[in-house]
C-alpha positions in Angstrom: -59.7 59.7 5.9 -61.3 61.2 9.4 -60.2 60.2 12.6 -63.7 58.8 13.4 -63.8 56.9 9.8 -60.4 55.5 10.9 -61.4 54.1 14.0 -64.5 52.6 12.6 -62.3 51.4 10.1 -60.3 49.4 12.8 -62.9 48.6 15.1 -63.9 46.5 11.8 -60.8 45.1 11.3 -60.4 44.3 15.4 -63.2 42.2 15.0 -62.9 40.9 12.0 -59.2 39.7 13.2 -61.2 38.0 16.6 -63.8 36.4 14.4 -61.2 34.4 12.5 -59.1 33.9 16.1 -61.9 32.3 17.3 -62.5 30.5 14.1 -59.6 29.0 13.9 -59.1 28.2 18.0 -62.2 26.2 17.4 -61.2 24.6 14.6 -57.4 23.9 14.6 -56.4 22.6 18.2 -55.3 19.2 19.2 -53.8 17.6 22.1 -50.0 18.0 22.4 -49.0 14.6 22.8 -46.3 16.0 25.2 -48.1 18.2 27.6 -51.5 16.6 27.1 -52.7 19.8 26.8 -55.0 21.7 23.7 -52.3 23.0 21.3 -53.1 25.4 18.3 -52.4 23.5 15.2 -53.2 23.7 11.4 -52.3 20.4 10.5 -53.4 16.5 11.2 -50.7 14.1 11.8 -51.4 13.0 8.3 -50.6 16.2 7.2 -47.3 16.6 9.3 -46.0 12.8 8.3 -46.7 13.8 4.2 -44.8 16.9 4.8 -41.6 15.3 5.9 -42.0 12.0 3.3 -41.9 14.8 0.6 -39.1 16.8 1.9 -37.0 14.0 2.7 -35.4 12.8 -0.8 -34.9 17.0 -1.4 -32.9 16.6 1.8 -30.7 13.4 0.7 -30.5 14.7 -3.0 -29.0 18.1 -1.5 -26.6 16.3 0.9 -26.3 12.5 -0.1 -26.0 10.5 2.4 -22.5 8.9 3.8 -22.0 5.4 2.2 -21.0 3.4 5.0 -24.0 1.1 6.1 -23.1 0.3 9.6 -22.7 3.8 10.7 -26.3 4.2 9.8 -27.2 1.3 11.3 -25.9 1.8 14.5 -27.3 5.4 14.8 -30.5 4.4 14.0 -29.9 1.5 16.3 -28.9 4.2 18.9 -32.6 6.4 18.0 -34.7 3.7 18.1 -33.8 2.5 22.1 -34.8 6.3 22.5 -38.2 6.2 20.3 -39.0 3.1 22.6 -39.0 5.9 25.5 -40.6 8.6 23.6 -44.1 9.9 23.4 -44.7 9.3 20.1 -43.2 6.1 19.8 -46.0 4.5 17.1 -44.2 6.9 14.7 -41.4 5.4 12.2 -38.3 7.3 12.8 -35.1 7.5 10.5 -32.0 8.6 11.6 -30.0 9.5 8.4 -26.3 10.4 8.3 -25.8 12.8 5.6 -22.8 13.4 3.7 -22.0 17.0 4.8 -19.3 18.3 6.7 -21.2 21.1 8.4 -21.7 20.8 12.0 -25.3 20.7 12.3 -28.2 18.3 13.2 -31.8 19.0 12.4 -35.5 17.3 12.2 -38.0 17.2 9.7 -41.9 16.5 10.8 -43.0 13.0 11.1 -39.8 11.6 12.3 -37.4 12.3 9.8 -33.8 13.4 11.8 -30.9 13.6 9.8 -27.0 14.1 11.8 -24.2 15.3 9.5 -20.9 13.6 9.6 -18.9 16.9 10.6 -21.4 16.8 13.5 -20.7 12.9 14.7 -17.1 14.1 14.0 -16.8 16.0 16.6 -18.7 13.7 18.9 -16.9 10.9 21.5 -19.6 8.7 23.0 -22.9 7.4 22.2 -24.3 9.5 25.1 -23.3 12.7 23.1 -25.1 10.8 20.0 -28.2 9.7 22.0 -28.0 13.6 22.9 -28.1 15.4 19.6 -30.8 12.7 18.6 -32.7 13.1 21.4 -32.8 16.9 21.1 -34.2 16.3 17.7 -36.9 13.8 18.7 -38.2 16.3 21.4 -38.8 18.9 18.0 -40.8 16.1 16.5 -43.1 14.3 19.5 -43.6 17.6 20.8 -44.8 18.9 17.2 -42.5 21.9 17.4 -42.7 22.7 13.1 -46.2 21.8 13.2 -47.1 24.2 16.0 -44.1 27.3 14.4 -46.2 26.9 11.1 -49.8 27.1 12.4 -48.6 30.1 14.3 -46.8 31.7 11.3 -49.8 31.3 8.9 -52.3 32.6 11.5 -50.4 35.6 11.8 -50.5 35.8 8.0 -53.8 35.6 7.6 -54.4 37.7 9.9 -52.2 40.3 8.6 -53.9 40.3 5.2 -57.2 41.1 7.0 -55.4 43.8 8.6 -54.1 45.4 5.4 -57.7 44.9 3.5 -60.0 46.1 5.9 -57.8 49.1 7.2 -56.8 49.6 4.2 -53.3 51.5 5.4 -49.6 51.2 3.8 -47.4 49.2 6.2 -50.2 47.2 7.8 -49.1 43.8 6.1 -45.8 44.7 7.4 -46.6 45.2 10.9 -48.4 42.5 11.1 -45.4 40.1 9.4 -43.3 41.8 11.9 -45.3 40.6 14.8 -45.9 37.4 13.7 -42.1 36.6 13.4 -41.6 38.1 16.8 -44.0 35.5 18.2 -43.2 32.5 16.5 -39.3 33.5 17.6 -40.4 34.4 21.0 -41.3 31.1 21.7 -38.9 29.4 19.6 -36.6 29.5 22.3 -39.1 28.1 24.9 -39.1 25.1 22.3 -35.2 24.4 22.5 -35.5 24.2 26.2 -38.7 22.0 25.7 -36.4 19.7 23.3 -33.8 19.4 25.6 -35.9 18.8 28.7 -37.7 16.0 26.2 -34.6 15.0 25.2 -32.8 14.3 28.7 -35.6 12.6 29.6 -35.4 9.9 27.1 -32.1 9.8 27.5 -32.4 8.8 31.2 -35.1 6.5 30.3 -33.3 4.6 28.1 -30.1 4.5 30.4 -27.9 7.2 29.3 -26.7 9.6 31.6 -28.4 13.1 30.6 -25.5 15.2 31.3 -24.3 14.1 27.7 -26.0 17.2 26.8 -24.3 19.4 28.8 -21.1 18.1 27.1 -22.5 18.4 23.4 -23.3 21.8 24.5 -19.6 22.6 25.4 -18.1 20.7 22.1 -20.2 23.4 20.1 -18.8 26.4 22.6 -15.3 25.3 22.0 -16.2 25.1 18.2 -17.3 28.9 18.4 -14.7 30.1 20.3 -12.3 28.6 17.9 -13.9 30.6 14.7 -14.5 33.6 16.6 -10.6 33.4 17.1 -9.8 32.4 13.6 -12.3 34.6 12.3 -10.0 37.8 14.2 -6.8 36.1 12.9 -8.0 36.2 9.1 -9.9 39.7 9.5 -13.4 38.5 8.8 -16.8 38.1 10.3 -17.0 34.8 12.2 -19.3 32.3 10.6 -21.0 31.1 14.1 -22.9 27.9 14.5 -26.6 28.7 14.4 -27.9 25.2 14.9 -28.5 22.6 17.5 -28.2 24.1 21.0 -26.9 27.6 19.7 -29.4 29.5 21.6 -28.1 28.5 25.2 -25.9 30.8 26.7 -22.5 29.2 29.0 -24.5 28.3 32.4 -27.6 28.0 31.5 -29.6 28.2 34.7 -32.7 26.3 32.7 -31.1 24.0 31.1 -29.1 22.4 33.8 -32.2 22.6 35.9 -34.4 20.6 32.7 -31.5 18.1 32.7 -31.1 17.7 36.5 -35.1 17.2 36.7 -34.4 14.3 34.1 -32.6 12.2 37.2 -36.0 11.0 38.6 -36.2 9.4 35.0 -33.2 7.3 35.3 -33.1 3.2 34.2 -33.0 0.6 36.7 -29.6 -0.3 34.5 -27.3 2.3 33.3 -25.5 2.2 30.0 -21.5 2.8 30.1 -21.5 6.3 27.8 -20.5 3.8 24.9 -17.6 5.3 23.5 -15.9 2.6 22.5 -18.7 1.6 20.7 -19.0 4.6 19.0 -15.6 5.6 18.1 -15.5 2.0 16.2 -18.3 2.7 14.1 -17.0 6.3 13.2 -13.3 4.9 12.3 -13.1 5.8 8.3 -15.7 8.5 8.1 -15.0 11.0 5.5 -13.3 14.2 7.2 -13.6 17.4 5.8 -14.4 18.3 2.3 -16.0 15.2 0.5 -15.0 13.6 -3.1 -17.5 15.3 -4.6 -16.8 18.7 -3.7 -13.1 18.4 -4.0 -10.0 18.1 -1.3 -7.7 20.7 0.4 -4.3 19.5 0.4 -2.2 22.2 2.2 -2.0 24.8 -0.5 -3.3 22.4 -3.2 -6.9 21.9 -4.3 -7.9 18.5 -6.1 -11.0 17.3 -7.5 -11.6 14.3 -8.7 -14.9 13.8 -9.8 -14.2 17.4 -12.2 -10.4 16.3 -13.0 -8.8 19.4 -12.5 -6.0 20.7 -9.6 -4.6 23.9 -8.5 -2.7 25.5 -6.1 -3.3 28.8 -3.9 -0.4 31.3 -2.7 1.5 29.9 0.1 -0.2 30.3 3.5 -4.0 31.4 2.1 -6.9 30.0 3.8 -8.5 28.2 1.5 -12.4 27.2 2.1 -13.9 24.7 -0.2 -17.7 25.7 -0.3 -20.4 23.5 -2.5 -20.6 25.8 -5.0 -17.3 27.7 -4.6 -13.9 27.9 -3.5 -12.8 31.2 -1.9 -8.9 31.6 -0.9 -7.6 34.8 1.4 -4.2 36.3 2.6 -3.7 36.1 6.4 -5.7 39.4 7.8 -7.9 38.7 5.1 -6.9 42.1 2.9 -7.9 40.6 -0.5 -10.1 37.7 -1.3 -10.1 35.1 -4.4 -13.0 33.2 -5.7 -13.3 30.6 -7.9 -16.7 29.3 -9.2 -17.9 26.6 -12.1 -20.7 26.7 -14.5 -21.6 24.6 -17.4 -20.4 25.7 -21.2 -23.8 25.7 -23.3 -22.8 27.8 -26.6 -19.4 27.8 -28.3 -18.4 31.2 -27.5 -14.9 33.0 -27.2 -14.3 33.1 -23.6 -13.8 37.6 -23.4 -17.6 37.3 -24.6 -18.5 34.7 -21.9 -17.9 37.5 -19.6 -19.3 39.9 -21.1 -22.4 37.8 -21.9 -22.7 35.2 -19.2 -21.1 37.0 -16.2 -22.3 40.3 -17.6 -18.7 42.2 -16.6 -18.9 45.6 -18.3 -16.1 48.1 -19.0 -13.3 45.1 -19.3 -9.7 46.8 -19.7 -6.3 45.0 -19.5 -7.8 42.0 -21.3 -5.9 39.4 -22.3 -6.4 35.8 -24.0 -4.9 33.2 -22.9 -3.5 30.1 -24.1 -2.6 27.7 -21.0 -1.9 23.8 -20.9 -4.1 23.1 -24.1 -6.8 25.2 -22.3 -8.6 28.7 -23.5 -9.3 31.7 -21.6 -9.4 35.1 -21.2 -8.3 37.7 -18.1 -9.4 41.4 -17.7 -9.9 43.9 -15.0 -13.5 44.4 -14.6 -15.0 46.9 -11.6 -17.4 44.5 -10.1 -19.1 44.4 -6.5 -17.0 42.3 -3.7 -17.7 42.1 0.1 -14.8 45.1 0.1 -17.3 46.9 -1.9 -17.1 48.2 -5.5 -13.5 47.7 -6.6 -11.3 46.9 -9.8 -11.5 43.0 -10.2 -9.1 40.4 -11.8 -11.5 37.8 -13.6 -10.3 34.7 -15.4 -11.8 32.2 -16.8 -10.4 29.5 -18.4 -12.4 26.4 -20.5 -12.4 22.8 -19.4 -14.1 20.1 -20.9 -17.8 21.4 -21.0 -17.1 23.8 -18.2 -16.0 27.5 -17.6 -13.9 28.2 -14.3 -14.1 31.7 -12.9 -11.6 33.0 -10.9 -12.2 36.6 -9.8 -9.9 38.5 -7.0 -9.8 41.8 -5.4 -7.9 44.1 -2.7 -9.4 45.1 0.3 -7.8 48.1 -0.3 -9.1 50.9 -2.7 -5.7 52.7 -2.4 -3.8 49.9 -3.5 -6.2 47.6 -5.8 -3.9 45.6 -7.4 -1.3 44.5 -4.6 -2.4 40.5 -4.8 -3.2 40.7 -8.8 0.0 38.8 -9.3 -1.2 36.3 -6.5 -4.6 36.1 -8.5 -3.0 35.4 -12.0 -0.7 32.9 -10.9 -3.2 31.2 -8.9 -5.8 30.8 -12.3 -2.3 29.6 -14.6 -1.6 27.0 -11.8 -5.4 25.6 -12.9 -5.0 22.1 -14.9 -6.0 18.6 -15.8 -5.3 15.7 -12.8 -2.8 13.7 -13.5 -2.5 10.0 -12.5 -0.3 10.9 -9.8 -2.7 13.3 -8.6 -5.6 10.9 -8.3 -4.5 9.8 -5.2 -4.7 13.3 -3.7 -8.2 13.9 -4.4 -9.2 11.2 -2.2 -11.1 12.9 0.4 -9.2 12.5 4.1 -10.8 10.2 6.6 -10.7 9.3 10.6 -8.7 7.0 11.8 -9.2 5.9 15.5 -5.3 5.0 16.9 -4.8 4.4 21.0 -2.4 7.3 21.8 1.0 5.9 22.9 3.2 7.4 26.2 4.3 10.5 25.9 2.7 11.4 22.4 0.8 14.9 22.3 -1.4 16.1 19.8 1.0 18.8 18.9 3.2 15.8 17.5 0.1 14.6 15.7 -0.6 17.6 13.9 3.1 18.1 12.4 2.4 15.6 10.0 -2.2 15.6 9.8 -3.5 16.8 6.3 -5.6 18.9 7.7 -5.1 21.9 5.9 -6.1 24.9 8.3 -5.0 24.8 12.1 -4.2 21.2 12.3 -3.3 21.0 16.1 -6.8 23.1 17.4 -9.0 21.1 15.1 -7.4 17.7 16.5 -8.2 19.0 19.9 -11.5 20.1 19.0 -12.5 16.4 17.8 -11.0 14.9 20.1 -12.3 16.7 23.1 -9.4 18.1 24.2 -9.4 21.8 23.2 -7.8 24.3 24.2 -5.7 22.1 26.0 -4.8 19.3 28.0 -3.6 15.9 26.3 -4.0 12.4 26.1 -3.2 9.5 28.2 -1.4 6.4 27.2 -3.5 3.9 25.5 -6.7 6.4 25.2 -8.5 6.3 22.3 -8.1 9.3 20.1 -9.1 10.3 16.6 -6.8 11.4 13.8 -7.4 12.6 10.3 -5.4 10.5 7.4 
């Protein structure tokens, strides 16, 4: 192609690209019921209230939600004297605790806002609860999702216009690549719009605004403890990406947004509730959940499955939804255990070979353990070490296969924790009626501290099965130090 049948080429696809910006300016804006101003939008209200009523029961089938029916109650109690100070308050909103002990809160359009129970964990008022709520309802009345998919398809449209009429490799791709950029530019711009929102209603509805600032610090403290644990177990830190992740420590904005939210203030201020709350979070599920098995110092039960085992001593073991993974201190060889369901009466070496696809198995062994089949090999198999020798198990229970597969950091020295991995797949079996008791998940109990008592103390003798004392002074608001004064309310894990 000439350079003159290029540029005709794009002058084409310029216009072309300004046509269907115009187009679509014309046709797709609508007043922000925040700003009052014209907003670019592909979707009625209609639309944006049908998209969270159909994504809502995917959200409570993938989570569940927690079983206690006061607790959800009282926080949609709690949302609703903010949706009375909103500006979309002829929407119905539902607060929804879900049964998930990630930290995390998040919003759905049309007023769906779900709040995990590892998030109100870590929480000590209702302020802080009005806050994460409030953050949320700022997403939905200022049509954040609605606006960030309008964008996002614009830009795809327009990138296919781009690629047809220019007619170049890599145009599709540029333009995808600018279209994330912008929709992430101002991503950002919308946290600070949710929080501005948000201490605003807060204020309005008597709260003091500054809760945010403390939610905001709770979450700091959370990622400065897995950075640190992350560096003790010789891994990448799994940072929290969620709610309020993308403000930095002294946030010149945000304390300006929350300080602006003072000329909002009640006529009556609330007390910051915590009390209140603390009661109505006194037996929530802490940790892993029933249904996705319980962490007992070096000892794994699950009830709903029947099955227990037990880890090498001093592994950090973290129970996953659809795994279990186990590692040395320093994190020099990793363990994995997964499930799957038995469809075809097969011998378990050719479940490996067939399900799992494992080729080249050598040191193979069957394996006749507690009434239960299996069969172990090494198999060379991609790990997050890279490609190294593997040690897979698996072993059949009732109509399921358990997988265990292990590997050595080290490629000089691949079989230094195989022992550790074999032992760890022959201490797999049945629950016994003993054991039922242990795979009852652990719950929070809310005790008033007595003179003298520190949380080190506490933690000798908490369940919790991976730094005990930190993750005590983490929910309880006290981390990295300091301690409690007689009679205080504090939290403790049973």
């Amino acid at each position: 192609m000439s350079r003159r049948q290029f540029t005709s080429t794009w002058t084409r696809a310029v216009l072309a690209v300004c046509g269907l910006l115009l187009a679509v300016t014309l046709n797709g804006c609508a007043t922000n019921p925040v700003t009052g101003r014209s907003d670019f939008v592909l979707l009625s209200e209609d639309d944006e209230i049908a998209i969270g009523r159909a994504e809502h029961p995917k959200i409570l089938q993938q989570y569940g939600q927690v079983e206690m029916p006061e607790l959800q109650a009282y926080v949609q109690s709690v949302g609703e004297r903010l949706v009375a100070h909103s500006h979309r308050p002829d929407l119905i909103y539902r607060f929804t605790v879900l049964d998930s002990a990630m930290v995390n809160a998040f919003a759905l359009p049309g007023g769906y806002i779900y709040i995990t129970r590892g998030m109100l964990a870590y929480l000590n008022s209702e302020a802080e609860l009005a806050a994460v709520l409030g953050h949320e309802m700022g997403h939905v009345t200022a049509r954040h999702a609605v606006r960030q998919h309008s964008a996002a398809t614009a830009t795809g449209i327009i990138g296919t216009i781009l690629a047809a009429q220019v007619g170049v490799r890599g145009a599709q791709d540029l333009a995808n690549v600018l279209g994330t950029a912008f929709v992430r530019g101002y991503g950002r711009e919308h946290e600070l719009e949710s929080d501005r929102l948000g201490a605003e209603y807060l204020a309005r509805a008597g709260y003091d605004p500054q809760a945010m600032l403390r939610v905001i610090q709770v979450l700091k403290e959370q990622e400065l403890f897995e950075t640190q644990r992350a560096k003790e177990e010789g891994r990448e830190p799994r940072v929290y990406h969620g709610l309020f992740s993308t403000h930095p420590d002294n946030d010149r904005r945000l304390q300006e947004v929350i300080r602006a939210a003072d000329q909002f203030r009640a006529p009556v201020a609330l007390d910051d509730g915590r009390e209140r709350f603390l009661k109505h979070i006194d037996g929530l599920v802490f940790g892993d959940s029933e249904r996705e098995g319980v962490r007992r110092g070096r000892d794994f039960y699950h009830g709903e499955l029947g099955f227990a085992l037990r880890f090498p001593a001093g592994w950090y073991i973290e129970n996953h939804p659809d795994r279990i993974v186990a590692h040395p201190p320093g994190g020099h060889a990793l363990l994995q255990l997964t499930v799957a369901d038995l469809n075809r009466r097969i011998p378990p070496r050719e479940y490996l070979v067939q399900r799992l696809n494992l080729k080249d198995l050598s040191h193979g062994e069957e394996i006749q353990h507690q009434g239960l089949t299996g069969y172990t090999a090494i198999a060379p198999s991609d790990t997050p070490f890279g490609r190294r020798p593997t040690r897979v198990v698996v072993l059949y229970f009732k109509d399921k296969a358990y997988v265990f597969a292990g590997a050595a950091k080290n490629a000089d020295k691949p079989f230094d924790y195989d022992r550790e991995f074999v032992d760890t797949a022959r201490s797999f079996h049945a629950l016994t009626e003993q054991e039922r008791a242990l795979a009852r998940p652990q719950r929070l109990r809310v005790v008033r501290a007595a003179a003298g008592q520190r949380l080190a103390d506490l933690a000798r003798t908490s369940p919790i099965p991976n730094h005990p004392e930190a993750q005590l002074r983490l929910i309880n608001g006290f981390y990295p130090a300091g301690e409690p004064a007689p009679g205080q309310l504090l939290k403790i894990v049973e």
